[in-house]
C-alpha positions in Angstrom: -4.8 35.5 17.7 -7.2 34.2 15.2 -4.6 34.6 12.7 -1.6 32.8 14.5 -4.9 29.8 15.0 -5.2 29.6 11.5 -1.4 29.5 10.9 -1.0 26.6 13.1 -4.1 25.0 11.7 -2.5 24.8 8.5 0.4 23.4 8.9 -1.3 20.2 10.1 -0.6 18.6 6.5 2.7 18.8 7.2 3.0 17.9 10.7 0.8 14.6 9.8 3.4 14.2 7.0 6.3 13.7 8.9 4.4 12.0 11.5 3.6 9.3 8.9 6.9 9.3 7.1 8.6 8.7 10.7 6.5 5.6 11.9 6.4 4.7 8.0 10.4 4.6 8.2 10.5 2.7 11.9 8.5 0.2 10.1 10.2 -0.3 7.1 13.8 0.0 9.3 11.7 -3.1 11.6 10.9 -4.6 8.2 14.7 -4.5 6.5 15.7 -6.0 9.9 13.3 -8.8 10.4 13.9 -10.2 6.7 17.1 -11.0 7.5 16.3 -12.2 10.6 13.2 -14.6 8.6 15.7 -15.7 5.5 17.9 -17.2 8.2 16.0 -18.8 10.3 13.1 -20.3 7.7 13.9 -22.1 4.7 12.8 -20.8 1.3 10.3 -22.7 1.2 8.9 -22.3 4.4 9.5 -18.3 3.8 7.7 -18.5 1.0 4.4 -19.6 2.9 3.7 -15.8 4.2 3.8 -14.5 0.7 1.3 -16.7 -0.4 -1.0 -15.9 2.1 -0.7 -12.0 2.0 -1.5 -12.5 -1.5 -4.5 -14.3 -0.9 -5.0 -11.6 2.0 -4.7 -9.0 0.1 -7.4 -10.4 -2.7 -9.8 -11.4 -0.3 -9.7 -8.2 1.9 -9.9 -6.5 -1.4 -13.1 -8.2 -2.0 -14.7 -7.8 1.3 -13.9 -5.0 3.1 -10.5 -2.3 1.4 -13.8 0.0 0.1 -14.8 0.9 3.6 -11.5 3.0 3.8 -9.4 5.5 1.9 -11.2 8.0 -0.3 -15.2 6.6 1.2 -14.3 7.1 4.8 -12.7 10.3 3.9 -16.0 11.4 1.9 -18.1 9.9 4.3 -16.6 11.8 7.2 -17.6 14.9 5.4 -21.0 14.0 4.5 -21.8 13.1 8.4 -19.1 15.6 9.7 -21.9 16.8 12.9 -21.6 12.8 14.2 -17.8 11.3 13.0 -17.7 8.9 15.5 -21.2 7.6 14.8 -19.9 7.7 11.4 -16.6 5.5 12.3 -18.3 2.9 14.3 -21.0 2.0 11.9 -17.8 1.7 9.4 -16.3 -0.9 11.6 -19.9 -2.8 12.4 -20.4 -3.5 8.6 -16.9 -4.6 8.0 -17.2 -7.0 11.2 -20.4 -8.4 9.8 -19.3 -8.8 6.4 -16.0 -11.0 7.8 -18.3 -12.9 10.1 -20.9 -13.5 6.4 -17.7 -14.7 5.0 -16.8 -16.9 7.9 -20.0 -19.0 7.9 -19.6 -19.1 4.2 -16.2 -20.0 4.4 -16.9 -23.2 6.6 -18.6 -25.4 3.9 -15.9 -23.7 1.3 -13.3 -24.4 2.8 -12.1 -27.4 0.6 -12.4 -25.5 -2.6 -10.8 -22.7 -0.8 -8.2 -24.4 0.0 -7.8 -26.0 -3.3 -7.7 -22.7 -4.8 -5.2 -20.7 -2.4 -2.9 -23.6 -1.3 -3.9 -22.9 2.2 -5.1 -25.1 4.8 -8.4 -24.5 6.5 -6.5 -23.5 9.7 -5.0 -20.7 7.9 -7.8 -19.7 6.1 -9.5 -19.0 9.3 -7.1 -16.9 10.4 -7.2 -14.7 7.5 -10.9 -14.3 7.8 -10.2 -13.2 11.7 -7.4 -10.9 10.2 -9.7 -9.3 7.9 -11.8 -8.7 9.9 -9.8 -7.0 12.3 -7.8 -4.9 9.9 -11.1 -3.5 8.8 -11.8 -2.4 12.4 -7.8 -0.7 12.1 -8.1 0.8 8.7 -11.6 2.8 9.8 -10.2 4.4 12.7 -6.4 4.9 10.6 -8.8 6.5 7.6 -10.7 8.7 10.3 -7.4 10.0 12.0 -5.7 10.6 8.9 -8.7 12.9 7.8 -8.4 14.6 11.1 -4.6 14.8 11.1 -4.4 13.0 14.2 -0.9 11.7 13.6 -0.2 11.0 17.1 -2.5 8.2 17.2 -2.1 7.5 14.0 1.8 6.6 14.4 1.0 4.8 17.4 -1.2 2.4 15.7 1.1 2.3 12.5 4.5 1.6 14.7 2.5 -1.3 17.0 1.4 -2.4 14.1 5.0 -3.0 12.4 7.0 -3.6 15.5 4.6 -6.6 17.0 4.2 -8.6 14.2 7.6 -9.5 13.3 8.5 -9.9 16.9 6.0 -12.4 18.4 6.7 -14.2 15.0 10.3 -14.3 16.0 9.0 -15.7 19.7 6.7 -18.0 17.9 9.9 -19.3 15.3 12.1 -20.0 18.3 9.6 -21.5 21.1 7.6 -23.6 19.1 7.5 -26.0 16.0 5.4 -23.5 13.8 8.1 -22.4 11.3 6.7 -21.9 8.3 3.0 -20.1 10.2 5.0 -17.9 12.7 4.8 -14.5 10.4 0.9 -15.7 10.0 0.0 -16.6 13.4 2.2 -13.4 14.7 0.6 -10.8 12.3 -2.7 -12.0 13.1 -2.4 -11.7 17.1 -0.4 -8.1 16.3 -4.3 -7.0 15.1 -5.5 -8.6 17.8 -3.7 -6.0 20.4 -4.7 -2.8 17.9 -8.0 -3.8 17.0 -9.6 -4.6 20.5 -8.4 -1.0 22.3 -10.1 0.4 18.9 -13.3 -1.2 19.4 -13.4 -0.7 23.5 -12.2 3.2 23.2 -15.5 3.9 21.1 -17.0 7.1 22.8 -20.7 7.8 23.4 -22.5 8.2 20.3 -21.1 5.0 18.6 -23.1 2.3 17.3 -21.5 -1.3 15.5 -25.5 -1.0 13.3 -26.6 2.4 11.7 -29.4 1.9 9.1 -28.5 5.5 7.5 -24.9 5.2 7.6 -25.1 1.3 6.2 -27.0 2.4 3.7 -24.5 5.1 2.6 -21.7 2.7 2.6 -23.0 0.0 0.7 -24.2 2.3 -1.9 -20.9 3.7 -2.0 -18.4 1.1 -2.1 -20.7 -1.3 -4.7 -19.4 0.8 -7.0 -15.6 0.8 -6.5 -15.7 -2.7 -5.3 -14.3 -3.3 -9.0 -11.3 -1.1 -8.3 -10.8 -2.5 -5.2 -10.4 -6.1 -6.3 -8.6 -4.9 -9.6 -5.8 -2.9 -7.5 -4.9 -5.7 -5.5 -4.4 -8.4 -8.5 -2.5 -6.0 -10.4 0.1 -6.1 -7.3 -0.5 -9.8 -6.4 -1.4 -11.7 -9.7 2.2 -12.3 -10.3 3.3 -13.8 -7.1 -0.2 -16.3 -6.9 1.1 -17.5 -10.4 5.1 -17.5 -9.5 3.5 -19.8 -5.8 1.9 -22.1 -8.3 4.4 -22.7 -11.8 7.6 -21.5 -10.1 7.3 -22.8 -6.4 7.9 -21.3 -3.4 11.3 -21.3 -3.3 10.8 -18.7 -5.9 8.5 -17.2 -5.1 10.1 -16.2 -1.7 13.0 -14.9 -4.1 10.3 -12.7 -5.3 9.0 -11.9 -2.4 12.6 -10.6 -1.1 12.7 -8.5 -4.6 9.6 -7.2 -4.0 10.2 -5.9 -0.3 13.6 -4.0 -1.2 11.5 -3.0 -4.7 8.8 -1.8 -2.5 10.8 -0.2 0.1 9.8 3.2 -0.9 6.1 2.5 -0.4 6.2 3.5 3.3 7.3 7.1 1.7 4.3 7.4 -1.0 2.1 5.6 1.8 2.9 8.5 3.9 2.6 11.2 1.4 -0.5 9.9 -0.2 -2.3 9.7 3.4 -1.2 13.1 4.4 -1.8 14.7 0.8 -5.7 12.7 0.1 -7.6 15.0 2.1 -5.4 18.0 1.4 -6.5 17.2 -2.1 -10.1 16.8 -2.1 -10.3 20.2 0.0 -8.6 21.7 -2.8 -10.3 20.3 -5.3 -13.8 21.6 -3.5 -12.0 24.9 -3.6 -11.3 24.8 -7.3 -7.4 24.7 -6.6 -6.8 22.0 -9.0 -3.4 23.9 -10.5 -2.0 23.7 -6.4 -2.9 19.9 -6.7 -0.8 19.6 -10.1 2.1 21.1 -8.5 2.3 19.1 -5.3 1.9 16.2 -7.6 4.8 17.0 -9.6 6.7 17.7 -6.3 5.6 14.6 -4.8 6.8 13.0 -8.1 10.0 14.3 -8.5 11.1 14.2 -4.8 9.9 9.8 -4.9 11.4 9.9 -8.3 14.9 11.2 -6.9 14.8 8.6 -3.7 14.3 5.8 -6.0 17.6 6.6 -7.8 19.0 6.1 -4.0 17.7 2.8 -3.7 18.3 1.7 -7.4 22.5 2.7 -6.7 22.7 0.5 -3.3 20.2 -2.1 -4.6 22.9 -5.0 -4.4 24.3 -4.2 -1.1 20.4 -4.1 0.0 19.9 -7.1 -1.1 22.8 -8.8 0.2 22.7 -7.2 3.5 18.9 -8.3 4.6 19.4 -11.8 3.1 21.5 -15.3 2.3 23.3 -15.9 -0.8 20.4 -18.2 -2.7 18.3 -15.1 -2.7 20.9 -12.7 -4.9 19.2 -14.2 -8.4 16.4 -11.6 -7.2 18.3 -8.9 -7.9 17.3 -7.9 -11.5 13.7 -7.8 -10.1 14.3 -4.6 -7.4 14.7 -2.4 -10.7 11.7 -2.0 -12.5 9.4 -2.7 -8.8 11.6 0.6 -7.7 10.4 2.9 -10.4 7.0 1.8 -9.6 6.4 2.9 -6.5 6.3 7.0 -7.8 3.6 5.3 -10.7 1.4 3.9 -7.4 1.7 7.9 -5.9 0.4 9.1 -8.8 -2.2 6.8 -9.7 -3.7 6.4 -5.9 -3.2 10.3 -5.8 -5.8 10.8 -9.3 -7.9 7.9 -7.4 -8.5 10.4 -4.0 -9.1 12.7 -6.6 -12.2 11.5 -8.7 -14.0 10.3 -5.0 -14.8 14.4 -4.9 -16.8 14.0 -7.8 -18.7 10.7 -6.7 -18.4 8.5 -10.2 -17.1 5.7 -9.0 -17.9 3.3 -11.5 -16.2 5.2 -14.0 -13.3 5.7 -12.3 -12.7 1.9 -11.7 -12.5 0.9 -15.4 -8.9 2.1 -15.6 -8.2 -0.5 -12.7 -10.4 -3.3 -13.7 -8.9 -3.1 -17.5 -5.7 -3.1 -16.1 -6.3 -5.9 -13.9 -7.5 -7.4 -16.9 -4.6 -7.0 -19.1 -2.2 -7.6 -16.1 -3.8 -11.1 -15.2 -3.7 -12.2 -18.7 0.0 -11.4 -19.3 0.8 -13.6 -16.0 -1.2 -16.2 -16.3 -0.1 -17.1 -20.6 3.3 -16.1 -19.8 4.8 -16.0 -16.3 4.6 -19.8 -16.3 7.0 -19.9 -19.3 9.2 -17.5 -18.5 11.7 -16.3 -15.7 9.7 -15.5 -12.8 11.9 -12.2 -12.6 9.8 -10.6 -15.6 7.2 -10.1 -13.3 8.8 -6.8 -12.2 8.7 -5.8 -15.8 4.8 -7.0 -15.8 4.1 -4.9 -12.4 5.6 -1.9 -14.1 4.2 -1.9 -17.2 0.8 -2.4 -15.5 1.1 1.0 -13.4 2.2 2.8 -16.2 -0.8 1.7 -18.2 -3.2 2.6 -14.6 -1.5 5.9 -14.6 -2.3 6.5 -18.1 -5.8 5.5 -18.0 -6.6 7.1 -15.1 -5.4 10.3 -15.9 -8.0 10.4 -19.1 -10.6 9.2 -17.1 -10.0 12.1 -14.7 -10.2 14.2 -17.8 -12.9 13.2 -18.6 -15.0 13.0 -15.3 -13.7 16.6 -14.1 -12.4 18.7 -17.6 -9.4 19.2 -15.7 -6.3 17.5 -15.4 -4.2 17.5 -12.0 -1.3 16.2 -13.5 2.2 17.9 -15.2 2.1 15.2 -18.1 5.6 16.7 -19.8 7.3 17.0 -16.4 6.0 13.6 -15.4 7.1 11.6 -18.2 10.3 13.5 -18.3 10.6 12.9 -14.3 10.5 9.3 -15.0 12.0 9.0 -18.2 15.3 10.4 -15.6 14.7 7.5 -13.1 14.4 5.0 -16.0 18.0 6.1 -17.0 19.1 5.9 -13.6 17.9 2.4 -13.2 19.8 1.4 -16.6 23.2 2.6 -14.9 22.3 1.6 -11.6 22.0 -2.0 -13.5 25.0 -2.2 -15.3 26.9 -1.1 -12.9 25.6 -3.4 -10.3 29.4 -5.2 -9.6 31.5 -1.9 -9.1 30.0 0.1 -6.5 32.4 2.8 -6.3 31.0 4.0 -10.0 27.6 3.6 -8.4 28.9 5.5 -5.4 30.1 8.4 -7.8 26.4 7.9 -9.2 24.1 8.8 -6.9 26.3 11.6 -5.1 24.6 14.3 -7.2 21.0 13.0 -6.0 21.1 13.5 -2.4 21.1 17.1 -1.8 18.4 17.1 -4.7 16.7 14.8 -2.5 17.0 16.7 0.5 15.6 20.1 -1.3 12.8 18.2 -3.0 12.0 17.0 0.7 12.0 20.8 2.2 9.7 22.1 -0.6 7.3 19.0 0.0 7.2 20.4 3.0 6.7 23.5 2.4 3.6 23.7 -0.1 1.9 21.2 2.1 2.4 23.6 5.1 1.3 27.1 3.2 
C-alpha cells in the first residue's frame, strides 16, 4: 500500500503538467480568438493602447511586487513548510501594502507619470489596483503550483483568460470605451480571482507577519535587479516602437509578438510544473536528471516551434486584418525565443536553491543593459521589425550568462551545452525555410510533416521522466 502511495505521489509532476498545459492551451485558443475579434473591432491605434500599458504593467509590477512569487514563494514555502498558509497570506499582505505605498505615491506623480508612460492618470490608477491584485493571484498560483494543486490552479488560470477578453468584448460593444475595454476588462477579471483568494484564507492566516516580512524583504532586495531586468528585456522594445514608431506600429508588433509568443503558454506550463521538481533534485544532488529533462524540455519546445514557424503566415492572417501582415517577419526570430526563456527561467529556479541572488541577477541586469541600449540608439532608426532580432539576441546572451553564473555559484552545470546549441542551431534552420518559403505553403506543408510525430514522442517522454 505504501508503495502504490508513493507511486501515485510521484506522478503529481506530471499530472500538474498537463493540468497547466490544458488551461495554458484554453487560454491561448481564448487568446488566438479574441485578437481577431480586437483587430476588427479597434483601430490600430486604439489596439495599440493595451500594449502600451502591459508594458508599463509589466515594468512597474516588476518593480514592485514579481519577487514575491516564483522561485521565493517556492523557497519560502519550504523554509515555513509547518505553517504554509501563514506563509501565503503574509505574501499577499506585503504585496497589498507595497501597491497601496505606490498608490499614495503615485497621486502627486501622477503628471510625470503620465509624461513618462503615455498614460493618463485614470489608467494609471488602474494599473496600480491591477498590481495589486495580481500580486494577491500570483501568491496563491506560486503556492499551488509548489503543492501540485493543479485543480485550482487551472481554475484560476482559465478565469483568468476567459474573463478578460470577454467583459472587454461587452465593454467594446455597450459603451464608448474602445480603446480602454481590454484595460478596464482585465482589471475587473482580477477583481473576480483576487477577492475569493483573499476571503477563502483559512485559520492561521494573517495579511502582517513580522517574521515572514522580514524573510521576504530580505529575500527579494536582492533579486529585485532581476526582476526589473527580465521585464525590460521583453518590453524595452515595444515602449520604444509606442514612442518613435507609433501605435499603429506598435500594435503590428504587438500582433507579431502574440503569434511569436504563442508557445509561452507551453514553457509557462513546463517551467511551473518542472521549478519545484528541480529544486528537489537539486537538494538531492540529482543535477545529471535536471540536465536531461532540460534537454527534453528543450528539444520537445524546440520541435513545436518548427510547427508554428511552417503555419506562421496562415496564423497571422487568420487572427487578424490585412494592414497587420507587414508583421510577419517579426514571428520568426520571437518563435525561437520562447525555448531560450525555458532555459534561462529553468537555470533561474535553479540558483534560488543555493540562496545567491545577487549574483545570479547580473546576467539579467547586464542583459537588460545591453538590450535597452540597442533599442533605445537604434530601434528609432530602424524598422521596428528588428526588434524580434534584438529580443532574440538578448535571450541568447541571458542564456549564456546564466549558465556560467550557475557554474560558477554551484560547480555544476544543468545544462547539455552541445545538444542545446545543436537543438537550436535545428530550429534556426527551420526558421530560414519556414521564411523563404513563406508564399507556397504546400512546400511548407511537406516541411513540417516529419516534425509532428517527433513532437508527439518528445511530448510522451516529457511525460515520462517527469512522472518516474
Amino acid at each position: 500500500m505504501e508503495n502504490l502511495k508513493k507511486r501515485a505521489s510521484l506522478k503529481l509532476p506530471a499530472r500538474a503538467g498537463i493540468w497547466s498545459v490544458l488551461s495554458g492551451l484554453v487560454a491561448r485558443g481564448v487568446g488566438v480568438v479574441g485578437t481577431p475579434i480586437f483587430t476588427r473591432l479597434l483601430t490600430p491605434a486604439e489596439y495599440g493602447l493595451y500594449p502600451l500599458y502591459t508594458t508599463w504593467l509589466s515594468l512597474f509590477t516588476a518593480l514592485f511586487s514579481t519577487a514575491l512569487t516564483g522561485s521565493v514563494i517556492y523557497r519560502g514555502l519550504q523554509k515555513f513548510k509547518d505553517c504554509k498558509e501563514r506563509f501565503t497570506s503574509a505574501a499577499s499582505g506585503l504585496g497589498l501594502s507595497v501597491a497601496l505605498m505606490l498608490f499614495i505615491i503615485g497621486i502627486p506623480l501622477s503628471p510625470l507619470l503620465e509624461g513618462l508612460t503615455g498614460l493618463g492618470s485614470g489608467i494609471l490608477m488602474i494599473m496600480i489596483a491591477e498590481i495589486a491584485l495580481s500580486t494577491v493571484i500570483s501568491v496563491r498560483s506560486s503556492a499551488l503550483r509548489y503543492e501540485y494543486s493543479y485543480k485550482r490552479l487551472a481554475l484560476i488560470n482559465l478565469i483568468s483568460a476567459i474573463g478578460a477578453p470577454s467583459i472587454s468584448v461587452l465593454i467594446v460593444i455597450a459603451t464608448p470605451y474602445h480603446a480602454e475595454a481590454r484595460i478596464i476588462g482585465s482589471m475587473m477579471t482580477s477583481v473576480a480571482v483576487a477577492i475569493p483568494i483573499l476571503a477563502g484564507m483559512r485559520s492561521g492566516a494573517r495579511l502582517f507577519d513580522k517574521e515572514i516580512w522580514g524573510y521576504l524583504i530580505r529575500a527579494c532586495l536582492p533579486i529585485l535587479p532581476h526582476c526589473i531586468a527580465s521585464s525590460l528585456i521583453l518590453r524595452i522594445s515595444e515602449t520604444v516602437i509606442g514612442r518613435t514608431h507609433g501605435e499603429a506600429a506598435l500594435a503590428k508588433y504587438s500582433v507579431g509578438l502574440s503569434v511569436g509568443l504563442a508557445l509561452t503558454f507551453l514553457s509557462n506550463a513546463l517551467g511551473g510544473a518542472s521549478s519545484p521538481w528541480i529544486l528537489r533534485k537539486i537538494a538531492g544532488g540529482e543535477q545529471e536528471r535536471v540536465k536531461e529533462m532540460l534537454t527534453l524540455m528543450h528539444a520537445a519546445l524546440i520541435s513545436a516551434s518548427a510547427l508554428i514557424l511552417c503555419l506562421a503566415p496562415e496564423i497571422l492572417s487568420v487572427i487578424t486584418p490585412p494592414e497587420y501582415a507587414d508583421a510577419l517577419p517579426t514571428v520568426y526570430p520571437l518563435t525561437l525565443t520562447v525555448p531560450l526563456m525555458l532555459l534561462s527561467n529553468s537555470i533561474i529556479a535553479a540558483e534560488a536553491y543555493y540562496e545567491r541572488r545577487a549574483a545570479a541577477s547580473l546576467p539579467t541586469v547586464l542583459t537588460a543593459l545591453l538590450s535597452g541600449l540597442a533599442a533605445l540608439l537604434i530601434l528609432p532608426r530602424v524598422d521596428y521589425r528588428f526588434s524580434a532580432l534584438f529580443t532574440l539576441g538578448a535571450y541568447l546572451l541571458l542564456l549564456s550568462l546564466s549558465h556560467l553564473t550557475y557554474r560558477k555559484i554551484s560547480g555544476n552545470s544543468i545544462l547539455d551545452i552541445r545538444k542545446c546549441i545543436l537543438l537550436f542551431a535545428f530550429g534556426g534552420i527551420y526558421a530560414i525555410l519556414a521564411f523563404a518559403l513563406r508564399e507556397v505553403l504546400i512546400s511548407r506543408i511537406i516541411l513540417v510533416t516529419p516534425i509532428l510525430p517527433l513532437v508527439i514522442l518528445l511530448g510522451r517522454k516529457v511525460y515520462k521522466r517527469i512522472k518516474e
